[in-house]
Each structure stands twice: as structure tokens, then as C-alpha cells.
C-alpha positions as CSV (number, residue, x, y, z in Angstrom):
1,X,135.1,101.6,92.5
2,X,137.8,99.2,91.9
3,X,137.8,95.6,93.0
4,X,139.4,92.9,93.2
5,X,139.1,89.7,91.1
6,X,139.2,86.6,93.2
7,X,142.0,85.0,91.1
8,X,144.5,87.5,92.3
9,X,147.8,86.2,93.4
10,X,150.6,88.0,95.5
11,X,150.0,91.3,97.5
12,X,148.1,94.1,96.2
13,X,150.0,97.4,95.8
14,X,148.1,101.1,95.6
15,X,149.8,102.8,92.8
16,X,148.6,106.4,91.2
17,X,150.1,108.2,88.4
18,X,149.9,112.2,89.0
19,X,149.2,114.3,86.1
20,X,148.1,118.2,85.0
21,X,148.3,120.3,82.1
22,X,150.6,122.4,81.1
23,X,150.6,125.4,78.3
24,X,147.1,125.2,76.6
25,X,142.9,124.9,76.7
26,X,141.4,121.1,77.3
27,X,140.4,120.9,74.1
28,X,141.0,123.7,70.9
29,X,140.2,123.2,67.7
30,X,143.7,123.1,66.6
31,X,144.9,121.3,70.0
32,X,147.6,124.1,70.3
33,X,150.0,122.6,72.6
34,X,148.3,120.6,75.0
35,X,151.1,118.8,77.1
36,X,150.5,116.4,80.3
37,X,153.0,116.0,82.9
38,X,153.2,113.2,85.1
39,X,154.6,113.0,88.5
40,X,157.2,111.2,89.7
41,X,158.7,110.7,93.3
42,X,162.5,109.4,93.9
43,X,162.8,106.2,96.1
44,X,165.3,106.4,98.9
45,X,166.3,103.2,98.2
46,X,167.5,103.4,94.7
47,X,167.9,105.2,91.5
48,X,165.2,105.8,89.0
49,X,162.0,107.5,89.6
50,X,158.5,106.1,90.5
51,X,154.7,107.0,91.1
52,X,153.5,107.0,94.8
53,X,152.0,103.6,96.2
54,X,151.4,101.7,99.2
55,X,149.0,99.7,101.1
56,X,145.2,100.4,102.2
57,X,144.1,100.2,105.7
58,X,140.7,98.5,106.7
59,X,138.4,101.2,107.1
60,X,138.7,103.0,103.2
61,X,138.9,102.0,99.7
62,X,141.3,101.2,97.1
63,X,140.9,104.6,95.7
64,X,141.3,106.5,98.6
65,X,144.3,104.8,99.5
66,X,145.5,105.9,96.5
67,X,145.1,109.4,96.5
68,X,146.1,109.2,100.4
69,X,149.3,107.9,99.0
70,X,149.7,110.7,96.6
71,X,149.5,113.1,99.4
72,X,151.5,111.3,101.7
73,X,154.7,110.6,99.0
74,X,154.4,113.3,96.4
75,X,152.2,115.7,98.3
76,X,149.3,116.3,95.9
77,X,146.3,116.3,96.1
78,X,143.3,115.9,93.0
79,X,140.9,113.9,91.5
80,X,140.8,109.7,90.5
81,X,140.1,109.7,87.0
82,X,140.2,106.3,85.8
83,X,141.0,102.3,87.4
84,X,144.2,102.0,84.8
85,X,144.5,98.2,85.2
86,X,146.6,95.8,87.1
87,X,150.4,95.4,86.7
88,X,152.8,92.6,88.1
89,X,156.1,92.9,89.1
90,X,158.2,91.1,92.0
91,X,159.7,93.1,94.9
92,X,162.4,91.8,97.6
93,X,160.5,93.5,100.1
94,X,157.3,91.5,99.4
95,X,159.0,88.2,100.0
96,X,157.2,85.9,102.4
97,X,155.9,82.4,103.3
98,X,152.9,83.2,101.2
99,X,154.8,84.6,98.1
100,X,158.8,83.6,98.1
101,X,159.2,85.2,95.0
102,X,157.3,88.4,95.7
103,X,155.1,88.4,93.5
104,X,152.9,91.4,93.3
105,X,150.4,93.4,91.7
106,X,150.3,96.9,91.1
107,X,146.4,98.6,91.0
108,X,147.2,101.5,88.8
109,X,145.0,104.6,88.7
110,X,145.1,107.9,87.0
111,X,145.0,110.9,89.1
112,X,144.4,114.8,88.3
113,X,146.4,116.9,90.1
114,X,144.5,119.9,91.9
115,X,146.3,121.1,94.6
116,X,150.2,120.5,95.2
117,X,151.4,120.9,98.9
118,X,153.9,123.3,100.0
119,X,154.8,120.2,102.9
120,X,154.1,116.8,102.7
121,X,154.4,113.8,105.2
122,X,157.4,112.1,103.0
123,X,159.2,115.5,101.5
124,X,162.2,114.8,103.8
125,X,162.8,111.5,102.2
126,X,160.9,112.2,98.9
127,X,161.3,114.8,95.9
128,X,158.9,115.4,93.2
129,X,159.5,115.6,89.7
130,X,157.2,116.9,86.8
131,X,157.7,115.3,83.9
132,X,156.3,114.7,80.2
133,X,155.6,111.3,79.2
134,X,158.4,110.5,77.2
135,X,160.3,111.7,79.9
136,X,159.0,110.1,82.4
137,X,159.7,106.9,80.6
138,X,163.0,107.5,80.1
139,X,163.1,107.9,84.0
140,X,161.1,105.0,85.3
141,X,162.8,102.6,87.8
142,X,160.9,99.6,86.6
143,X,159.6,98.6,83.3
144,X,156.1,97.5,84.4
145,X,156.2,101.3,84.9
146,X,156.6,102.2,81.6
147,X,154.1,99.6,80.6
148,X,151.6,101.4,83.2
149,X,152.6,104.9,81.8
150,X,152.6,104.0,78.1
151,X,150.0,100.9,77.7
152,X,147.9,102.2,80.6
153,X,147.9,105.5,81.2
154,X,148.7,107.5,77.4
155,X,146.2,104.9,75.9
156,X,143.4,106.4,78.6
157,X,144.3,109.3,78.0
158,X,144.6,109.4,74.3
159,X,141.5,107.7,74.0
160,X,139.4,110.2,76.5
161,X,141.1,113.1,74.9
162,X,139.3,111.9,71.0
163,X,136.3,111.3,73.1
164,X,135.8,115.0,74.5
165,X,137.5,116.8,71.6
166,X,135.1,114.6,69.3
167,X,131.9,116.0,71.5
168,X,133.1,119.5,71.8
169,X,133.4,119.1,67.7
170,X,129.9,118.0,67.5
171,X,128.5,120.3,69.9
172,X,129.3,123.1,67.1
């Protein structure tokens, strides 16, 4: 479980980054194709492409508010893999008496896609997008999001996927 250190400044966003496999086995000897997509939601408010977010209520946890998120934005549903790290960035609609500038921070996790939704709370306002990672940095709104995707998320993931293709090896 994720929490938060006490030297945190500025409002606490929920953020998730949606992924599944596409075209091959977890882990083949030769690694035939293996592609992860990420998913990524438009904003109503502007161009570019994002990850689901938002706030936590009292009564659950960071990482359910994460993957509540997921469902309510981008209607998935899955798994939380992995705390990615924290991220700041500013945001105009953040800006208060306790943080003129906005300053925020964006708890990032990874989450495995199981289930997508046929409707979803947000699909009026919201449409998904499937994309790989170079894509999906190409399309990012905000570059803290392409640090998340690219320092965060594709180092996890490159670093799990040596792991469990280095036990399956040694399993043999």
C-alpha cells in the first residue's frame, strides 16, 4: 500500500496508467512480439491525451481510488501492479489559498487491464485510446506524463519483464 511521506507539498492527485498485451506469450524464449499498450483517455478540456486520475474519498485507499478512477474515466477494470512514484506538475484548477501556484503531485500506479467496459460513468465526455508506448508519448498532454510513462512506468516494466523471463530461463 502506498503512503504518503509527510514532506509532501500541494494536493495529492490519483493517477493510473492502463496497460495489456497485445500479439504474444508473457514470456518466450525468443520474446516474439511482445507489445504493451497503454491507455489513454481525452480531456474535455483540451487537446492531448492523458491517464485517468482524481481524488480519494475518506473511507478507501490510494489504490482503490485509483483503479475506481480507471473505471470511472476510461472504463476498465484490472489489477494494481506496482506504486510508480510521485510526479509534480501545477494545474490552474488546483490553485488555492493553500497552493497559489497549484502545485501538485501526481501518485502514479501501473495498472493491468482485465476487463474493459462496454459503458462507463465518463464515456459521454471521455474516449479511450490504446496505444504503444512510443505512441503514447507522442500523445501525452503534459510532459510529467511522458516522464511517468517513460522513467516510471517502461523502467517497471522493463525491469519486471528481465526478472520473470530471467526465472522462467532458470526454471529450465
Amino acid at each position: 500500500m502506498a503512503t504518503f511521506p509527510s514532506n509532501l507539498t500541494g494536493k495529492i492527485i490519483i493517477r493510473c496508467i492502463p496497460y495489456k498485451y497485445r500479439d504474444s506469450d508473457e514470456c518466450s524464449q525468443e520474446d516474439s512480439g511482445r507489445i504493451v499498450e497503454v491507455l489513454m483517455i481525452n480531456s474535455p478540456s483540451g487537446p492531448g491525451l492523458l491517464f485517468p486520475k482524481g481524488g480519494w474519498e475518506n473511507d478507501e485507499t490510494v489504490e482503490e481510488a485509483a483503479a475506481r478512477e480507471a473505471v470511472e474515466e476510461a472504463g476498465v477494470r484490472g489489477v494494481l501492479m506496482e506504486f510508480l512514484g510521485y510526479y509534480d506538475f501545477k494545474s490552474k484548477t488546483h490553485q488555492d489559498e493553500y497552493s497559489p501556484e497549484g502545485l501538485c503531485k501526481a501518485s502514479m500506479f501501473a495498472l493491468l487491464v482485465k476487463e474493459e467496459l462496454e459503458s462507463w460513468p465518463e464515456q459521454s465526455t471521455r474516449s479511450r485510446t490504446w496505444l504503444t508506448i512510443p505512441e503514447a508519448v507522442e500523445r501525452c498532454r503534459h510532459p510529467w506524463m511522458r516522464d511517468a510513462l517513460t522513467k516510471g512506468f517502461s523502467k517497471w516494466h522493463d525491469d519486471r519483464r528481465t526478472t520473470k523471463c530471467e526465472e522462467v530461463a532458470d526454471g529450465d
